[in-house]
PyMOL Python script that loads the backbone (N, CA, C, O; Angstrom):
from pymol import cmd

cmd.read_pdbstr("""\
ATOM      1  N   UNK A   1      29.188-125.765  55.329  1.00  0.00           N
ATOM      2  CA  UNK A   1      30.367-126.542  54.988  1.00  0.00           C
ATOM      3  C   UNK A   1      30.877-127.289  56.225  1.00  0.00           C
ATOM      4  O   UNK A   1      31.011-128.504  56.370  1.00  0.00           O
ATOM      5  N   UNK A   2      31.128-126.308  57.071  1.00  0.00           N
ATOM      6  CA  UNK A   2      31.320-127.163  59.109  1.00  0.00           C
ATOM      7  C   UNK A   2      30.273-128.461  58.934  1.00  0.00           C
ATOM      8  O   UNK A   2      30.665-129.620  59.075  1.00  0.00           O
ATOM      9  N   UNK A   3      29.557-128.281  58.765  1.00  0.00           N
ATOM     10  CA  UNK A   3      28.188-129.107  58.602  1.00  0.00           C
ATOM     11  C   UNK A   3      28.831-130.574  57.881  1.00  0.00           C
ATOM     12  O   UNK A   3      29.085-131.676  58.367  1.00  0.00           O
ATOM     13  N   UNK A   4      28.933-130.122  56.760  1.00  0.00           N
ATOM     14  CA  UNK A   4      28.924-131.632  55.752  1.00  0.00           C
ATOM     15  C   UNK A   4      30.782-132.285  56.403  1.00  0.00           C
ATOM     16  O   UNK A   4      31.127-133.461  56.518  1.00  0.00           O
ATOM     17  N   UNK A   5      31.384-131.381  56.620  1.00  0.00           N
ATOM     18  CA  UNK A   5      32.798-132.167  57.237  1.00  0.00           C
ATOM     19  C   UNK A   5      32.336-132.773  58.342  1.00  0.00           C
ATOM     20  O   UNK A   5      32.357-133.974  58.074  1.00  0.00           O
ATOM     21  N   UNK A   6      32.029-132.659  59.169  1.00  0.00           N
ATOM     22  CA  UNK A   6      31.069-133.656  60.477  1.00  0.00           C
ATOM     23  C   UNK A   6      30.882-134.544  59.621  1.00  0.00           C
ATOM     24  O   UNK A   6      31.605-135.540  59.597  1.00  0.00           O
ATOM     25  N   UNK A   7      29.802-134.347  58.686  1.00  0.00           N
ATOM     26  CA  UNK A   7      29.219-135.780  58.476  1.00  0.00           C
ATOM     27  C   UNK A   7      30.145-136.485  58.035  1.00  0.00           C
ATOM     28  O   UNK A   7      29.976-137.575  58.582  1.00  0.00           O
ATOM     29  N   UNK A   8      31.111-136.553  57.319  1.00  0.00           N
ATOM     30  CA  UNK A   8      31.516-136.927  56.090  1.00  0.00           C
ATOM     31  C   UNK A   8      32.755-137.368  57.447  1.00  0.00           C
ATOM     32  O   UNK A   8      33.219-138.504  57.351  1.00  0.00           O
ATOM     33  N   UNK A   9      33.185-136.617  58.481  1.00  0.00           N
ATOM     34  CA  UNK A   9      34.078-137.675  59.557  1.00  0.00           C
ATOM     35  C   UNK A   9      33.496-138.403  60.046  1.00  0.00           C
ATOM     36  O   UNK A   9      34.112-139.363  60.508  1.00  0.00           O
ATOM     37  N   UNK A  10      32.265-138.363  60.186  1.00  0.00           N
ATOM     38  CA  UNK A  10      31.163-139.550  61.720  1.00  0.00           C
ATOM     39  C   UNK A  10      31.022-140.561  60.430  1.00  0.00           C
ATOM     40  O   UNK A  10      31.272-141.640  60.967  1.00  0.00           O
ATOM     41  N   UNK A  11      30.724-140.894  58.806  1.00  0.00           N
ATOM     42  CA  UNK A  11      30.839-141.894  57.904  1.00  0.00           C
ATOM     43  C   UNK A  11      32.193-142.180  57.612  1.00  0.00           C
ATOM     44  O   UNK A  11      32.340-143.402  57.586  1.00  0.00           O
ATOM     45  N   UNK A  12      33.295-141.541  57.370  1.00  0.00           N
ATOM     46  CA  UNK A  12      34.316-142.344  57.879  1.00  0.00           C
ATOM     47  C   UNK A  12      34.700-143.042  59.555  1.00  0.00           C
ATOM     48  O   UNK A  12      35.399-144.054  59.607  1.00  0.00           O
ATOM     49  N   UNK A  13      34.496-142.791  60.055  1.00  0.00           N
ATOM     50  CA  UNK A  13      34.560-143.428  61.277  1.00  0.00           C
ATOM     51  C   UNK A  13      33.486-144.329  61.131  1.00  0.00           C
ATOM     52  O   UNK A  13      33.956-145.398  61.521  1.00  0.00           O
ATOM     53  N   UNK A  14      32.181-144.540  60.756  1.00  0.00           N
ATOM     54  CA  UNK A  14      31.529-146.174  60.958  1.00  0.00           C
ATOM     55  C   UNK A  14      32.356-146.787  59.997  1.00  0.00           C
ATOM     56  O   UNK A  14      32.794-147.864  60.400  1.00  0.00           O
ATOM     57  N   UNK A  15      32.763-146.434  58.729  1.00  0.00           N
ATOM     58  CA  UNK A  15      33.303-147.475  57.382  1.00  0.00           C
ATOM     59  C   UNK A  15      34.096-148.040  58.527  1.00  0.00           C
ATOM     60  O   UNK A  15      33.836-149.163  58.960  1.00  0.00           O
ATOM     61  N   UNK A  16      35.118-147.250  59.062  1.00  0.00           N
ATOM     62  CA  UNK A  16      36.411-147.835  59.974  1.00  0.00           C
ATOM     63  C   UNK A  16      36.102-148.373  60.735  1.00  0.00           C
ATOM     64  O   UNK A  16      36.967-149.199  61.028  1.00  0.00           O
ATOM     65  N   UNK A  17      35.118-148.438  61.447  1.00  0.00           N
ATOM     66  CA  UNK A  17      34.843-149.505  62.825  1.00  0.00           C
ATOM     67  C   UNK A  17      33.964-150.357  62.161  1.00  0.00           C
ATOM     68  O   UNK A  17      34.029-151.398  62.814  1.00  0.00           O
ATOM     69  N   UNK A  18      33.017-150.558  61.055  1.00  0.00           N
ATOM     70  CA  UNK A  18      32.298-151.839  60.245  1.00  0.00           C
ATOM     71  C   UNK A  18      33.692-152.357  59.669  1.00  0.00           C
ATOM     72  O   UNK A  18      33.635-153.541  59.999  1.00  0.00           O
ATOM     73  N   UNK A  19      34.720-152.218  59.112  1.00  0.00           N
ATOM     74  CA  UNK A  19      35.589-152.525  58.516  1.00  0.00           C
ATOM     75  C   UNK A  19      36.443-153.019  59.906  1.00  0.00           C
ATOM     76  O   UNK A  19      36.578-154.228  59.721  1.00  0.00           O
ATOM     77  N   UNK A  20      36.986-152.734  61.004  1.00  0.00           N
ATOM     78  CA  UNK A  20      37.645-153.419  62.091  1.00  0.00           C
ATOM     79  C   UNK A  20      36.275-154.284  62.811  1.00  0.00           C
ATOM     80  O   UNK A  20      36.764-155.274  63.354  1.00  0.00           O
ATOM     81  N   UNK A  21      34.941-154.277  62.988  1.00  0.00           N
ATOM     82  CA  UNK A  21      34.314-155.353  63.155  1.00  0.00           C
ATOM     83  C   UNK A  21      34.183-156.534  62.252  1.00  0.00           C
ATOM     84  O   UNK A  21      33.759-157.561  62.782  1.00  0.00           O
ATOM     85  N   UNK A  22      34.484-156.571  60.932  1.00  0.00           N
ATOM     86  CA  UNK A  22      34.523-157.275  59.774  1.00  0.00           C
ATOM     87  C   UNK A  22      36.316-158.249  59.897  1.00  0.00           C
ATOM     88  O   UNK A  22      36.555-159.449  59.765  1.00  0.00           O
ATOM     89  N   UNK A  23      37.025-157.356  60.122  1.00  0.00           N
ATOM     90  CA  UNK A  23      37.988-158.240  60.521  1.00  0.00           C
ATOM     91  C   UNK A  23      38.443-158.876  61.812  1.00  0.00           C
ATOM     92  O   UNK A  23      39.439-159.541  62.097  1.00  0.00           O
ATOM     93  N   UNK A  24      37.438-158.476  62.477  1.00  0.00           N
ATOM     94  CA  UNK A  24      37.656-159.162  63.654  1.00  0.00           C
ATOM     95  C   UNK A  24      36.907-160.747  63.268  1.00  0.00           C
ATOM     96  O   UNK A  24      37.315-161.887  63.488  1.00  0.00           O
ATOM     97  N   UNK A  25      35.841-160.324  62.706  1.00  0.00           N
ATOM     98  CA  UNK A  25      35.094-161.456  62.487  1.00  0.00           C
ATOM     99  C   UNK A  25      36.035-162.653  61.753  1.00  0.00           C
ATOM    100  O   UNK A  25      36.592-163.504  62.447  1.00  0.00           O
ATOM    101  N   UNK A  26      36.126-162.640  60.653  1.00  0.00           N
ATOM    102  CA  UNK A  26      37.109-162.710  59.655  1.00  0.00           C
ATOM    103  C   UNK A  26      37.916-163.722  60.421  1.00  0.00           C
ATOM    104  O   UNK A  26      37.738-164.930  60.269  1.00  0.00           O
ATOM    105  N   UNK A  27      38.899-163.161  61.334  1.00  0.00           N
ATOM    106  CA  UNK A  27      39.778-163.545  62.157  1.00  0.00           C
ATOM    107  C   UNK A  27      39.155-164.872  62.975  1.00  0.00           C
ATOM    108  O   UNK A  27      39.531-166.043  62.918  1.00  0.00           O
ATOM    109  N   UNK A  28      38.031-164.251  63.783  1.00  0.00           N
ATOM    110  CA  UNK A  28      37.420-165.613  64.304  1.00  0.00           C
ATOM    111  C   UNK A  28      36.718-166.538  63.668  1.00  0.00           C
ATOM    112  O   UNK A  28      35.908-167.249  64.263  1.00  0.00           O
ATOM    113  N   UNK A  29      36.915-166.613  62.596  1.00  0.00           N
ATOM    114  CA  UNK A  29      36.331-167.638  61.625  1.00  0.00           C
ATOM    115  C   UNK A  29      37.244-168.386  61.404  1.00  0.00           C
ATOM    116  O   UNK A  29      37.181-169.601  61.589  1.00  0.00           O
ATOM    117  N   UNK A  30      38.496-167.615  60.861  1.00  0.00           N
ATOM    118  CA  UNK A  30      39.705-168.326  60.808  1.00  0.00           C
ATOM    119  C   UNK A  30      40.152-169.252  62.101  1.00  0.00           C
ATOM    120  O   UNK A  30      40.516-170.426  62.035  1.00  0.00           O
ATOM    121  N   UNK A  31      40.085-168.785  62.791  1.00  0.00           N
ATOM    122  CA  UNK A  31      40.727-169.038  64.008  1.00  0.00           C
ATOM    123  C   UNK A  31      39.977-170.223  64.700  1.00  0.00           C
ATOM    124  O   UNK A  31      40.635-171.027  65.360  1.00  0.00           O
ATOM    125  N   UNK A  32      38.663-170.355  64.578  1.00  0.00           N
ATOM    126  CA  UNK A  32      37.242-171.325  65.489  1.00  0.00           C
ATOM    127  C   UNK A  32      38.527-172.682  64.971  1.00  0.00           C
ATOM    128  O   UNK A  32      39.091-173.075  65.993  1.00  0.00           O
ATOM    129  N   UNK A  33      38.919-173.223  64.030  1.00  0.00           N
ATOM    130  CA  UNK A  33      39.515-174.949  63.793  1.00  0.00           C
ATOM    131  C   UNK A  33      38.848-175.729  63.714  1.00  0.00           C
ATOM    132  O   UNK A  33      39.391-176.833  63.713  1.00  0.00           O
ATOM    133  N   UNK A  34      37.119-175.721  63.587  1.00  0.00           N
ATOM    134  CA  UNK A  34      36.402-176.761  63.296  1.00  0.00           C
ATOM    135  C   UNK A  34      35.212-175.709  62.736  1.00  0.00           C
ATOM    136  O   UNK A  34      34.990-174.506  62.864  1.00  0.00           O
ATOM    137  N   UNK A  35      34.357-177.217  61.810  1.00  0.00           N
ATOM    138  CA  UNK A  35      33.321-176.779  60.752  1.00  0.00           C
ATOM    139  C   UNK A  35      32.344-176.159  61.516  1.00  0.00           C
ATOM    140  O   UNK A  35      31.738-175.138  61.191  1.00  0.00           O
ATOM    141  N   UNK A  36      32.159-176.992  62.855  1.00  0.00           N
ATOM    142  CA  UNK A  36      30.582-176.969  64.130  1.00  0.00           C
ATOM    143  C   UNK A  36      31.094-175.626  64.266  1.00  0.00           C
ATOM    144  O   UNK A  36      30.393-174.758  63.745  1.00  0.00           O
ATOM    145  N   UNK A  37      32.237-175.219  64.888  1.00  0.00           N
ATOM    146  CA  UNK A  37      32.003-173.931  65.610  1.00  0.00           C
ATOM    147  C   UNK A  37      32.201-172.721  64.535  1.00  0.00           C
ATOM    148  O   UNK A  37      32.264-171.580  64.992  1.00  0.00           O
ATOM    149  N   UNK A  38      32.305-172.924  63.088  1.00  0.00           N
ATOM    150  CA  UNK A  38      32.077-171.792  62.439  1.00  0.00           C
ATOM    151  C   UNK A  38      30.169-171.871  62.040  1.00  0.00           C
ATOM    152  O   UNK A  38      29.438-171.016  61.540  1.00  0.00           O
ATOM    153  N   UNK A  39      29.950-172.913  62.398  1.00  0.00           N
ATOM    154  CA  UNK A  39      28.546-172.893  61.854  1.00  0.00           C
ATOM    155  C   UNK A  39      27.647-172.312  63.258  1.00  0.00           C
ATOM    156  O   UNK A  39      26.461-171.983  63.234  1.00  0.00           O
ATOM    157  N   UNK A  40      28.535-172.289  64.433  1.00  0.00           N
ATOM    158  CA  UNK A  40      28.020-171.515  65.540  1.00  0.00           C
ATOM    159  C   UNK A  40      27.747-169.917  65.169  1.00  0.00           C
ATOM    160  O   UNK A  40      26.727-169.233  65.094  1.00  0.00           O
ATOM    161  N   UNK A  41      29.209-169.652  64.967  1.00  0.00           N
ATOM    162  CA  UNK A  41      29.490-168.353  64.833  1.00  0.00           C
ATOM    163  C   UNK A  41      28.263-167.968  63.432  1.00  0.00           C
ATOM    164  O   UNK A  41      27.429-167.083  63.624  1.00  0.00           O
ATOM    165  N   UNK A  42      28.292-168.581  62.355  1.00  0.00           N
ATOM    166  CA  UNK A  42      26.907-167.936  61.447  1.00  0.00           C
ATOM    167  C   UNK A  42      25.744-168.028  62.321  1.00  0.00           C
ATOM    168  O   UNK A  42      25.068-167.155  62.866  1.00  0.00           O
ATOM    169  N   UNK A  43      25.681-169.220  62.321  1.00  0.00           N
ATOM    170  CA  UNK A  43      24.161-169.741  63.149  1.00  0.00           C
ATOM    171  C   UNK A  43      23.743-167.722  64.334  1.00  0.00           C
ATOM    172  O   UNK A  43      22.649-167.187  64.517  1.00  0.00           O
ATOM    173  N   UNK A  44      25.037-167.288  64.775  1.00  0.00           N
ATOM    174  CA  UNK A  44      24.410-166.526  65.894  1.00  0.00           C
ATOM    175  C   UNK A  44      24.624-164.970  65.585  1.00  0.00           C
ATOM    176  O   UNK A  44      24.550-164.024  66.369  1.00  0.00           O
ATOM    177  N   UNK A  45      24.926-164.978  64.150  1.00  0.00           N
ATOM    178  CA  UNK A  45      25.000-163.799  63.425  1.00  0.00           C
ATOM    179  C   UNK A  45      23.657-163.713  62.551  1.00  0.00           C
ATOM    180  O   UNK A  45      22.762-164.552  62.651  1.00  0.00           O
ATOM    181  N   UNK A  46      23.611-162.664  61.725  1.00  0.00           N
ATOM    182  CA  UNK A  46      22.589-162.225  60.672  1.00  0.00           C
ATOM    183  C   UNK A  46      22.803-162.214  59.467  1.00  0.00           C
ATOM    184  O   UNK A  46      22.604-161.349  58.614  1.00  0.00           O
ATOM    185  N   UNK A  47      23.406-163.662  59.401  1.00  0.00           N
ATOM    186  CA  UNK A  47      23.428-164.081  57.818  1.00  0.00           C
ATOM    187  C   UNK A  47      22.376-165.232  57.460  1.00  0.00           C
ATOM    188  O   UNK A  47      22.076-166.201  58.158  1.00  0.00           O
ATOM    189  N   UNK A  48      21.984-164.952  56.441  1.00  0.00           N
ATOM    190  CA  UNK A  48      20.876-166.106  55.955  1.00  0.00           C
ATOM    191  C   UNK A  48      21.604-167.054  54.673  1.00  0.00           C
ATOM    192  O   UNK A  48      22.537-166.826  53.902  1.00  0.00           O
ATOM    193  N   UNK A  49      20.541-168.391  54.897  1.00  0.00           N
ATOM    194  CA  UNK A  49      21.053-169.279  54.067  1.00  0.00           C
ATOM    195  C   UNK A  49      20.614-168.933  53.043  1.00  0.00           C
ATOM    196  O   UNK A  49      19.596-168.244  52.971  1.00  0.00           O
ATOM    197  N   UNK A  50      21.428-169.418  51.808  1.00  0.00           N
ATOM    198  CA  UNK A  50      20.644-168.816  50.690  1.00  0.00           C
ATOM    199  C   UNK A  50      20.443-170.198  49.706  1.00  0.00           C
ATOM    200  O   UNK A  50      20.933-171.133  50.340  1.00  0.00           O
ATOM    201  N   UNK A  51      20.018-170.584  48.666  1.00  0.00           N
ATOM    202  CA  UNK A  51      19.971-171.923  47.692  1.00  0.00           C
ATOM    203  C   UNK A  51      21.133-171.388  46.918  1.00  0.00           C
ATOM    204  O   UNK A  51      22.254-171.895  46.961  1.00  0.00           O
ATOM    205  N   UNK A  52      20.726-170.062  46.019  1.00  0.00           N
ATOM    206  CA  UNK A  52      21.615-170.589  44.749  1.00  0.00           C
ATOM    207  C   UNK A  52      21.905-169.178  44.703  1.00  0.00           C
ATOM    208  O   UNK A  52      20.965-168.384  44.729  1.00  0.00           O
ATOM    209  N   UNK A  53      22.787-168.876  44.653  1.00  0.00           N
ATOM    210  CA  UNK A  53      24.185-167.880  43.924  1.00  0.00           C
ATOM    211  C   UNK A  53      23.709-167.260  42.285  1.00  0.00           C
ATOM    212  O   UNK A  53      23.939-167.950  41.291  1.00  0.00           O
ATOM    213  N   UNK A  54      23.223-166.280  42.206  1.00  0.00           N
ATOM    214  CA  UNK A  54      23.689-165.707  40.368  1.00  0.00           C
ATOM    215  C   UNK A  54      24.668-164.530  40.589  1.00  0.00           C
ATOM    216  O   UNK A  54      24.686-163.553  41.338  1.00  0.00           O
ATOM    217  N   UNK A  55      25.332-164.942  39.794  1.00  0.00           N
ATOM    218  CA  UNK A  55      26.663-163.641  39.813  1.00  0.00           C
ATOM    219  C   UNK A  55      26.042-163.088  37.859  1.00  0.00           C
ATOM    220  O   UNK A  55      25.766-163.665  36.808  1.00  0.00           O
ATOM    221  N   UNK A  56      26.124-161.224  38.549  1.00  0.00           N
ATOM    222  CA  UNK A  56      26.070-160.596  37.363  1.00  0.00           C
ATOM    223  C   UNK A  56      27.324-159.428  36.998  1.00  0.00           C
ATOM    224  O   UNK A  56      27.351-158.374  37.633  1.00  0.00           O
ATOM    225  N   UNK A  57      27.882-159.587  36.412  1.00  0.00           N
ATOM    226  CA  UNK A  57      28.459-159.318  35.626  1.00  0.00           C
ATOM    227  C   UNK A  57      28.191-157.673  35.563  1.00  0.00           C
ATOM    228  O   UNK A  57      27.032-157.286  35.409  1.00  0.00           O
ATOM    229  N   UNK A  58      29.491-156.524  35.708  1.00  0.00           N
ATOM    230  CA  UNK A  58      28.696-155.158  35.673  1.00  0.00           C
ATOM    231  C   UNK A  58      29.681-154.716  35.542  1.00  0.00           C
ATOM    232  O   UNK A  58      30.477-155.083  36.407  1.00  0.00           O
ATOM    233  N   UNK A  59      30.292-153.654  34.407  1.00  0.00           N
ATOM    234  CA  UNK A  59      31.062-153.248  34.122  1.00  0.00           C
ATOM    235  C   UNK A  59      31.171-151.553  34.727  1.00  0.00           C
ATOM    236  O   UNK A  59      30.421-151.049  35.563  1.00  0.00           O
ATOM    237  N   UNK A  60      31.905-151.133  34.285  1.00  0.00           N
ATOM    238  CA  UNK A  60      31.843-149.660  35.000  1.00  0.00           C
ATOM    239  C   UNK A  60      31.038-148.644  34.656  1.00  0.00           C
ATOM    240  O   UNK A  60      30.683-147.714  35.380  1.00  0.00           O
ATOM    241  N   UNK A  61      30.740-148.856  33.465  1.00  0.00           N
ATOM    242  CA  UNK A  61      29.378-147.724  32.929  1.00  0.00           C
ATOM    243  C   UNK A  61      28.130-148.360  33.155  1.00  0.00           C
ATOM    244  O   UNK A  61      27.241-147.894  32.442  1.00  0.00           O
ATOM    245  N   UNK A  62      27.769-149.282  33.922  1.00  0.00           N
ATOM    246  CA  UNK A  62      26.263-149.986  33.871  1.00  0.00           C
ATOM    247  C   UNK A  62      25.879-149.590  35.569  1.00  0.00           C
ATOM    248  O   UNK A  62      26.631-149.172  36.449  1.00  0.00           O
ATOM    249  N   UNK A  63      24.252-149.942  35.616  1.00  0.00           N
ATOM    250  CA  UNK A  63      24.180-150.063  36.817  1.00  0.00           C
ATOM    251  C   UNK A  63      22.739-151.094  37.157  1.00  0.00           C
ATOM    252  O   UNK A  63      21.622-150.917  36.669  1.00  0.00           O
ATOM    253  N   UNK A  64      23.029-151.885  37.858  1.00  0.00           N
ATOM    254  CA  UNK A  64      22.252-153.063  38.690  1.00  0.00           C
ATOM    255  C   UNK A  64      20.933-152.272  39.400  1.00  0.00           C
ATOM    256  O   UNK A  64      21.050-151.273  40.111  1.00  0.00           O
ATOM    257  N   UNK A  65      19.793-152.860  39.093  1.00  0.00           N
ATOM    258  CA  UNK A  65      18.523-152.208  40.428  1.00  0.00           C
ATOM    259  C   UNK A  65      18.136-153.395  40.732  1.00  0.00           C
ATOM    260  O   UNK A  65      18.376-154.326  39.963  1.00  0.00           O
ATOM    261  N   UNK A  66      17.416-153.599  41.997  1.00  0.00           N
ATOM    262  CA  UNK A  66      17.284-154.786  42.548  1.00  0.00           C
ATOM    263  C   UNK A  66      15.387-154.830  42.337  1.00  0.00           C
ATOM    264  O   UNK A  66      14.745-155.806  42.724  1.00  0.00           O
TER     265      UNK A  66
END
""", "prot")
cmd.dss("prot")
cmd.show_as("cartoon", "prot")
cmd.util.cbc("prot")
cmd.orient("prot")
């Protein structure tokens, strides 16, 4: 039981620091004031371009596999 409370604090603590790196980001996106330097900030992150968007639809009893 000692065991799984460790884990279960060291995964709350990344959610909390991915979640304060996410708004930091966030923030400097907001904040850059031009199109070039948010396309810096993707350009030097690990997001990819994508073409086309499908949004599906998933209610609470269903579940999505990729």
């Amino acid at each position: 039981m000692t065991r799984d409370i460790h884990l279960v604090k060291e995964y709350n603590d990344e959610v909390r620091s991915a979640l304060e790196n996410n708004r930091k980001t966030e923030y400097g996106f907001l904040s850059s004031g031009s199109v070039a330097e948010a396309e810096e900030r993707i350009e030097g992150s690990d997001f990819i371009r994508v073409g086309q968007i499908h949004y599906i639809d998933i209610s609470s009893h269903q579940m999505a596999l990729k």
